[in-house]
C-alpha positions as a printed NumPy array, in Angstrom:
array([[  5.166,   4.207, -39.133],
       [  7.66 ,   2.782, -36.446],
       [  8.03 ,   6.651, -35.191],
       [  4.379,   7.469, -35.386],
       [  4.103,   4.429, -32.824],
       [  6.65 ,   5.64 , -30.717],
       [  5.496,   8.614, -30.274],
       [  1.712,   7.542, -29.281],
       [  3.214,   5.35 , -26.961],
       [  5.2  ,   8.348, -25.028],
       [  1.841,  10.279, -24.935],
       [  0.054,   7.507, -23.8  ],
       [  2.913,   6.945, -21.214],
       [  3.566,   3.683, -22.208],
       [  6.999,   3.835, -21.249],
       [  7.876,  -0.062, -20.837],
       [  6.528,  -0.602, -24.462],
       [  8.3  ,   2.768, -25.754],
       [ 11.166,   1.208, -24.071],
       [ 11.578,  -2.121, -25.37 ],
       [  9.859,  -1.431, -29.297],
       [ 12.679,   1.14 , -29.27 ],
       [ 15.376,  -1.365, -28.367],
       [ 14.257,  -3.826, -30.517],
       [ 14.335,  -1.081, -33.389],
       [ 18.053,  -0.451, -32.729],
       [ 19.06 ,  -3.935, -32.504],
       [ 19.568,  -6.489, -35.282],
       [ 16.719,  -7.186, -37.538],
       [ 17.821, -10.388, -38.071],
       [ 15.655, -10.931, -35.024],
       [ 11.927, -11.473, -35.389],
       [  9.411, -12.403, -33.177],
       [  5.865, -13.268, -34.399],
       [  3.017, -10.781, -33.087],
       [  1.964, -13.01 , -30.201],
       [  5.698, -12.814, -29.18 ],
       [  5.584,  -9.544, -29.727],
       [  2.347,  -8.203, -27.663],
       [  3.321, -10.767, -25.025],
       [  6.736,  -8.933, -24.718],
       [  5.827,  -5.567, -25.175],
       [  2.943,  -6.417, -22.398],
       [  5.838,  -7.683, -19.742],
       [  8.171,  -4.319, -20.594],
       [  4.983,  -2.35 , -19.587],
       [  3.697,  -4.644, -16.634],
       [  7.242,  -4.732, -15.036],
       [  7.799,  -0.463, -15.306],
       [  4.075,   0.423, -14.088],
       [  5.07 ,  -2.706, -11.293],
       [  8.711,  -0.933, -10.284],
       [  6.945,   2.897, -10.782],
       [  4.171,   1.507,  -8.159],
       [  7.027,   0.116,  -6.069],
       [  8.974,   3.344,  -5.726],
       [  5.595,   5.759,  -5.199],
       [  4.896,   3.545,  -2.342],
       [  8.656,   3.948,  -0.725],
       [  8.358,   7.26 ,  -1.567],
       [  4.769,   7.512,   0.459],
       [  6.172,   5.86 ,   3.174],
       [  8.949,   8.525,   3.957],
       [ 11.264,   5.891,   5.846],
       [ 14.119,   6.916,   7.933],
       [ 16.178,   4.711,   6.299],
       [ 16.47 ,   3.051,   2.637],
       [ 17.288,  -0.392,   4.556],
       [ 17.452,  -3.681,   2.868],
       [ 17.307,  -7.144,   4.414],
       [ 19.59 ,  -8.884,   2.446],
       [ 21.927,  -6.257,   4.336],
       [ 20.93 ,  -7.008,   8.191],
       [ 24.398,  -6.936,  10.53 ],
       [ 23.355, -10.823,  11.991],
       [ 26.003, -11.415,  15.066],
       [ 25.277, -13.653,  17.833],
       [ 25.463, -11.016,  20.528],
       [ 22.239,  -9.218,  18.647],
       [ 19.789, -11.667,  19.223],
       [ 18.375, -11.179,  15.998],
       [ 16.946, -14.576,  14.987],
       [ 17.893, -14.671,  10.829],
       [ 14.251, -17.452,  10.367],
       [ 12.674, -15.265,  12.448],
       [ 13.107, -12.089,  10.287],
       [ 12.865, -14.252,   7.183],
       [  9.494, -15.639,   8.331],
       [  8.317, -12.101,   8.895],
       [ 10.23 , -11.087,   5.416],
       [  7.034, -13.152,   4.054],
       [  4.483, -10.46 ,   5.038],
       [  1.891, -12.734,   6.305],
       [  1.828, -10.736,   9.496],
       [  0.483,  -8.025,   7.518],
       [ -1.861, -10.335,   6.071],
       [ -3.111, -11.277,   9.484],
       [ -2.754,  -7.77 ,  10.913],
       [ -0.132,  -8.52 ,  13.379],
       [  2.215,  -6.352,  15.763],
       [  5.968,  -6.816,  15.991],
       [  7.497,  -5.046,  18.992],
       [ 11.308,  -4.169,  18.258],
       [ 13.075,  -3.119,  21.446],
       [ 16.388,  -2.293,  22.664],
       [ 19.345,   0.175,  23.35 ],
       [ 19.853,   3.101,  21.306],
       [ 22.166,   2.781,  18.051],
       [ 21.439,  -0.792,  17.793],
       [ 19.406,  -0.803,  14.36 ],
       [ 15.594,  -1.373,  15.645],
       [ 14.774,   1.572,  13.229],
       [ 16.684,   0.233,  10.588],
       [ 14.674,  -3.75 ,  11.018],
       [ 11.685,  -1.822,  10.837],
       [ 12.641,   0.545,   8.038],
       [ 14.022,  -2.852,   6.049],
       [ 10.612,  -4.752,   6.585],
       [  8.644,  -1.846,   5.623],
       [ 10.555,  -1.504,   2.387],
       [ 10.324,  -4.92 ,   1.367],
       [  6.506,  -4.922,   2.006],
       [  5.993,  -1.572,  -0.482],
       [  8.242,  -4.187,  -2.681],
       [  5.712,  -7.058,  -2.479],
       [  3.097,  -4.057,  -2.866],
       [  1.666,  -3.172,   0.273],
       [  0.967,   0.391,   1.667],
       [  3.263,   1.645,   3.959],
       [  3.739,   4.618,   6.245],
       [  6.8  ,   5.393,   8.86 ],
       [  6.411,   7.535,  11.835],
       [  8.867,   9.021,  14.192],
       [  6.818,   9.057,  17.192],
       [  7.394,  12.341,  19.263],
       [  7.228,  14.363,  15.888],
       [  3.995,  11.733,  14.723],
       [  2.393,  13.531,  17.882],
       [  3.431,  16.766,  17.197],
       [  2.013,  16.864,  13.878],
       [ -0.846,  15.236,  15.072],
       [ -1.33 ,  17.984,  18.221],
       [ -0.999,  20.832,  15.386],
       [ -4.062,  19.183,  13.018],
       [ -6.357,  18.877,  16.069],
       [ -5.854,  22.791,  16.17 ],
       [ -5.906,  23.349,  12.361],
       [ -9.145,  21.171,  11.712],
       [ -6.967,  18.565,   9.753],
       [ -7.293,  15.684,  12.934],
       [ -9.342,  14.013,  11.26 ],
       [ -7.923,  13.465,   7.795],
       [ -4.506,  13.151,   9.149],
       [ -5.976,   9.779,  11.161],
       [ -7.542,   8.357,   7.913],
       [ -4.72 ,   8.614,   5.703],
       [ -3.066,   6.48 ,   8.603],
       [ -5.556,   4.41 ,   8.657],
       [ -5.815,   3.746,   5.119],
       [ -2.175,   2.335,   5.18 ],
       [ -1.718,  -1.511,   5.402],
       [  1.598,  -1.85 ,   7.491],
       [  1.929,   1.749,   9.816],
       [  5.973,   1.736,  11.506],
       [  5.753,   3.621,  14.963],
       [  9.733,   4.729,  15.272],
       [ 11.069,   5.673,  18.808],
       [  7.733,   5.401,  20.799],
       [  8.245,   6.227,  24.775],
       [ 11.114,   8.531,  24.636],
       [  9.097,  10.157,  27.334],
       [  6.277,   9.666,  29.21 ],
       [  2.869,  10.634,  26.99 ],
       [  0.582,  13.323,  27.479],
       [ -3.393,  13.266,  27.129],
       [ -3.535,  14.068,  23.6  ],
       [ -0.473,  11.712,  22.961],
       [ -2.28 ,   8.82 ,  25.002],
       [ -5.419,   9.288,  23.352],
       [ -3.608,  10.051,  19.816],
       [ -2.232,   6.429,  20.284],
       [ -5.326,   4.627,  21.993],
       [ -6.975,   6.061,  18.534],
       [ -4.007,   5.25 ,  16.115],
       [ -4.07 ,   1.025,  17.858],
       [ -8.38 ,   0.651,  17.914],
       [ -8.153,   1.84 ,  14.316],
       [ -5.583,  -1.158,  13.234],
       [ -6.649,  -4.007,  15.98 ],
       [ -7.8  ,  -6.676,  14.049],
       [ -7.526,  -4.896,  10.586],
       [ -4.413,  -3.904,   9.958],
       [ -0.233,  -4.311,  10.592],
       [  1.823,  -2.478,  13.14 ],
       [  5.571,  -2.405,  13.727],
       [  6.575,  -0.243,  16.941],
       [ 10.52 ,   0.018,  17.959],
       [ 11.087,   1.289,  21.362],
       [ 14.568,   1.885,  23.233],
       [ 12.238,   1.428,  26.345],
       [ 11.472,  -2.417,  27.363],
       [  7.952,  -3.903,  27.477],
       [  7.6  ,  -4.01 ,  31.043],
       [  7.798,  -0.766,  31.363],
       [  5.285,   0.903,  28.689],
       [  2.563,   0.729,  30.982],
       [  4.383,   3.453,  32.876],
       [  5.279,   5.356,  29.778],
       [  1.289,   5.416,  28.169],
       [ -0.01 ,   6.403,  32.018],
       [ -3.88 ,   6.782,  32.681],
       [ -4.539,   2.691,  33.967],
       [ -7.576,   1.954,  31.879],
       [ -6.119,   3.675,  28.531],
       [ -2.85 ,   1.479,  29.101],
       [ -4.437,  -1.768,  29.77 ],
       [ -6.641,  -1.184,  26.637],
       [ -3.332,  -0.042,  24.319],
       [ -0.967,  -2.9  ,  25.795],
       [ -3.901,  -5.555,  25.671],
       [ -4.159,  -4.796,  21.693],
       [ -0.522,  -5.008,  21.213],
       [  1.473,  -7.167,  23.231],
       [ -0.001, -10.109,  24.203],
       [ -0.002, -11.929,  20.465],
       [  3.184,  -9.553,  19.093],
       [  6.437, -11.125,  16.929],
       [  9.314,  -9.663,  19.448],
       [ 12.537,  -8.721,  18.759],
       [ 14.647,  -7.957,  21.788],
       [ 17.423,  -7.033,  20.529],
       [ 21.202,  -6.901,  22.76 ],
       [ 24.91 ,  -5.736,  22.197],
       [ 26.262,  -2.613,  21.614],
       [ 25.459,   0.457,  19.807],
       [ 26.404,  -0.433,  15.925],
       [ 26.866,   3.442,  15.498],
       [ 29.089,   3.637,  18.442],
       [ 31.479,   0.211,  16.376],
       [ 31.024,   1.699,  13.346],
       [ 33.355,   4.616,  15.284],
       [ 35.524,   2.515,  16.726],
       [ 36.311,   0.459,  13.145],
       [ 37.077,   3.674,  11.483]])
């Protein structure tokens, strides 16, 4: 009988139940639970492995540049990375609120890797995710308007509760890139999250997006209530070198 059940729970894919009815067939019988116990535990096995196989599709959906963890953030005083300031932020109620956070500074300095990190520990706390490198976000994005797929592309961005824009304004934007962006920020204003890194300051995306009215429009929806993180020092690739 114990095998029959086994066995129906593998087809059914019950594999936190298979899992721990095994285990507790293997171990000593001198251990009994009654069958409340029993369904309650067999119940948590399942809930926790269809929790951590949710978990992992969503990293895996997300396609970051980085498997970054914040327990693991390099915090140095000549970084200017504020530790409550990530931890508040660790809490995801900017996604809640639909929030930007603007993480700028020199190259090599881990602004991909902050973003990366908080957009793995939101899939964690079960959000929907997506990471973008920018230039090769437009690319692919140029390509679908001429394939017919524009407009699908867009909504599976849209549908995504926390979008990461990686390296935005390594050079100056084109039409389609402006309007790309104008499209990908009116989308999420009000509705949902949005992380961009930038080695470029602030002050000087106005220059980068081009076309006054689109810019004032783009940098009204993102700037003016954003979490910042300006972060200083040198490259960490560059003293990573140097240790070795």
């Amino acid at each position: 009988m114990n095998a029959a059940t086994l066995d129906k729970m593998r087809k059914m894919n019950l594999r936190g139940m298979y899992r721990i009815f095994k285990t507790s067939l293997e171990t000593d019988k001198s251990v009994t639970y009654t069958p409340d116990e029993l369904v309650a535990h067999l119940v948590e096995a399942e809930w926790d492995e269809r929790q951590n196989r949710s978990i992992e599709q969503k990293v895996r959906n997300a396609r970051f540049r980085y498997k970054a963890e914040l327990e693991d953030l390099y915090y140095h005083n000549d970084r200017n990375i504020d530790r409550n300031q990530v931890m508040r932020l660790a809490g995801c109620a900017f996604i809640d609120k639909a929030e930007t956070i603007l993480i700028t500074g020199s190259t090599g300095i881990g602004k991909s890797y902050i973003a990366s990190a908080l957009g793995y520990h939101a899939c964690s706390r079960g959000y929907r995710v997506m990471y973008h490198n920018v230039p090769k976000l437009f690319s692919k994005l140029k390509m679908s308007k001429a394939d017919g797929s524009y407009l699908k592309e867009i909504a599976k961005i849209e549908r995504q509760q926390l979008l990461i824009l990686d390296d935005f304004g390594l050079q100056p934007l084109d039409t389609q890139s402006r309007n790309a962006l104008m499209e990908l920020v009116e989308d999420r204003h009000g509705k949902s999250a949005l992380i961009i890194t930038s080695q470029v300051p602030v002050s000087k995306w106005y220059d980068i997006i081009g076309e006054k009215t689109i810019a004032d429009a783009i940098l009204d929806r993102i700037v003016h209530q954003a979490h910042r993180l300006e972060l200083k020092g040198e490259s960490l690739r560059k003293r990573r070198k140097e240790d070795d």
